[in-house]
SETOR-385069 format. One record per atom (N, C-alpha, C): residue number from 1; atom name; x, y, z. Coordinates in steps of 0.1 Angstrom, whole numbers, plus 5000, padded with zeros to 4 digits. Atoms other than C-alpha are relative to their C-alpha. Layout:
SETOR-385069
NUM; CA; X; Y; Z $
...
end
This chain:
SETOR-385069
1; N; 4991; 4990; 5005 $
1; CA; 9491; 0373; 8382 $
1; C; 4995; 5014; 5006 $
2; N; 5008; 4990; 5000 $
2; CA; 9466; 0401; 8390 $
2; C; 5006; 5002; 5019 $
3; N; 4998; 5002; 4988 $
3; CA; 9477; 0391; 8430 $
3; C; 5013; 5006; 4999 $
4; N; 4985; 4998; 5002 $
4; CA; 9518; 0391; 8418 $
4; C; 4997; 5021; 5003 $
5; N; 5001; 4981; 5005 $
5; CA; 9508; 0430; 8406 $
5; C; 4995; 5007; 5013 $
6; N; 5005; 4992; 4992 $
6; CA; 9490; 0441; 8434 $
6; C; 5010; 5000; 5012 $
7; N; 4991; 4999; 4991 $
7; CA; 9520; 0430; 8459 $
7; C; 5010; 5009; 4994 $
8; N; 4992; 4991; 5002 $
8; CA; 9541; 0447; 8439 $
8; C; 4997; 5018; 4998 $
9; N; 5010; 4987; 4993 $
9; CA; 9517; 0483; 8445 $
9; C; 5006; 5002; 5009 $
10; N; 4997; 5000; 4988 $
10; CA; 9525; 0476; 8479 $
10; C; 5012; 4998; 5004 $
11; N; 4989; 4999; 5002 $
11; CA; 9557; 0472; 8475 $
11; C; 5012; 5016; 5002 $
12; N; 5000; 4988; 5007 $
12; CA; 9559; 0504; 8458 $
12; C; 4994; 5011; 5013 $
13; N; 5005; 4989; 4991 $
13; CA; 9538; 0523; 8487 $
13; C; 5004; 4998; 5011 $
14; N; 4988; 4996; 4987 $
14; CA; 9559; 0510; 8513 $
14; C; 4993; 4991; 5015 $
15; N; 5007; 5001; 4989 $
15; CA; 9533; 0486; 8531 $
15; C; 5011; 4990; 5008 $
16; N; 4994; 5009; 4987 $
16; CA; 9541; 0461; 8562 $
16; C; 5007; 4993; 4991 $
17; N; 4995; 5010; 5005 $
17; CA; 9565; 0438; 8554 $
17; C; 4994; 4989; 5003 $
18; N; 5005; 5014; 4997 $
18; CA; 9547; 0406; 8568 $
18; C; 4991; 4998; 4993 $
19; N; 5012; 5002; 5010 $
19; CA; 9515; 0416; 8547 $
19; C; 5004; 4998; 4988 $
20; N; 4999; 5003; 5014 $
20; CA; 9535; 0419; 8516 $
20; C; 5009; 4984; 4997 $
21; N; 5000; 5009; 5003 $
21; CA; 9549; 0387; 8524 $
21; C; 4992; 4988; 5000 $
22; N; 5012; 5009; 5002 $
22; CA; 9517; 0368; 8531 $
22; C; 4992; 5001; 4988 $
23; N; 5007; 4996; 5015 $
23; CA; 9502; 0383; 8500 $
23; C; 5007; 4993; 4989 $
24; N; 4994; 5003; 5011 $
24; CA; 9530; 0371; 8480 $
24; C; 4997; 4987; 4997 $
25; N; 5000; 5014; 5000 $
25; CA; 9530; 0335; 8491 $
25; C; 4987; 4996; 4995 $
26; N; 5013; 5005; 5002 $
26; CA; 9492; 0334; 8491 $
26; C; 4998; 5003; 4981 $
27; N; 5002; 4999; 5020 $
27; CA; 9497; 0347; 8451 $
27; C; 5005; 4987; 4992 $
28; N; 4989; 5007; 5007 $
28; CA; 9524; 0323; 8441 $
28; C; 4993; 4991; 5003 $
29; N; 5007; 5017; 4998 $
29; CA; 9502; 0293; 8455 $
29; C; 4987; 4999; 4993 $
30; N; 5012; 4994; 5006 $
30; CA; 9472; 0310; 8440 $
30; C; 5002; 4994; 4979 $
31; N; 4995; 5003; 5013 $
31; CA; 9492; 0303; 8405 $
31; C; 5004; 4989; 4996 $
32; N; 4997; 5015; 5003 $
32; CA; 9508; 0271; 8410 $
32; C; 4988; 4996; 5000 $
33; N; 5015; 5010; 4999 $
33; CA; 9471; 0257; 8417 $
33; C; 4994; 5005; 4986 $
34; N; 5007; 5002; 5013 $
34; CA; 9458; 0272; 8388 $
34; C; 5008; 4996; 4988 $
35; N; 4993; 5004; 5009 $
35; CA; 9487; 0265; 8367 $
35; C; 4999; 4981; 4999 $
36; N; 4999; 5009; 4999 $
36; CA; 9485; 0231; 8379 $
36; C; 4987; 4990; 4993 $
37; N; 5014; 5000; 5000 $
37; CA; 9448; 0229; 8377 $
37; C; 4995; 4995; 4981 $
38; N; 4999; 5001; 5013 $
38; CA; 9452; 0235; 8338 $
38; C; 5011; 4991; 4993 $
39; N; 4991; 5007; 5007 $
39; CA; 9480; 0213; 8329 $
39; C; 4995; 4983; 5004 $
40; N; 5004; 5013; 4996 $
40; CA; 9462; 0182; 8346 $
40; C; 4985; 4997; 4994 $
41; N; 5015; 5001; 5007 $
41; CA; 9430; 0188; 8333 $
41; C; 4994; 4996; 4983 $
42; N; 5004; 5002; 5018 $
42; CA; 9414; 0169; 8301 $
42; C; 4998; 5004; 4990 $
43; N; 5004; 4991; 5010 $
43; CA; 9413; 0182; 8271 $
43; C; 4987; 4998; 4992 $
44; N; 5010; 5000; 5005 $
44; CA; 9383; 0166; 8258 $
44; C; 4999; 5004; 4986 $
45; N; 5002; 4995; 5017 $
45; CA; 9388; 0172; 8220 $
45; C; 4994; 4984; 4992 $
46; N; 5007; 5011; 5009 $
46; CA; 9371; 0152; 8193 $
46; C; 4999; 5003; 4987 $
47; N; 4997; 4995; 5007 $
47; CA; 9376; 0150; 8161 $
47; C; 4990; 4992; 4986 $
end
């Protein structure tokens, strides 16, 4: 998310377009993997 935010800075200051779309992509796959990461992962509870 912190990645989402910072493309949209740059957004906002007007940088390259190819950097703010490598940035984006590289965020959004940055999130699916961690989203993914935690929805696959054991929960290990015990009760």
């Amino acid at each position: 998310m912190a990645g989402l935010f910072a493309v949209a800075i740059l957004v906002y200051r007007g940088a390259n377009r190819g950097l703010i779309i490598g940035l984006w992509l590289l965020a959004v796959l940055a999130t699916i993997a961690l989203f993914r990461y935690h929805v696959t992962s054991p929960l290990d509870l015990s009760f």
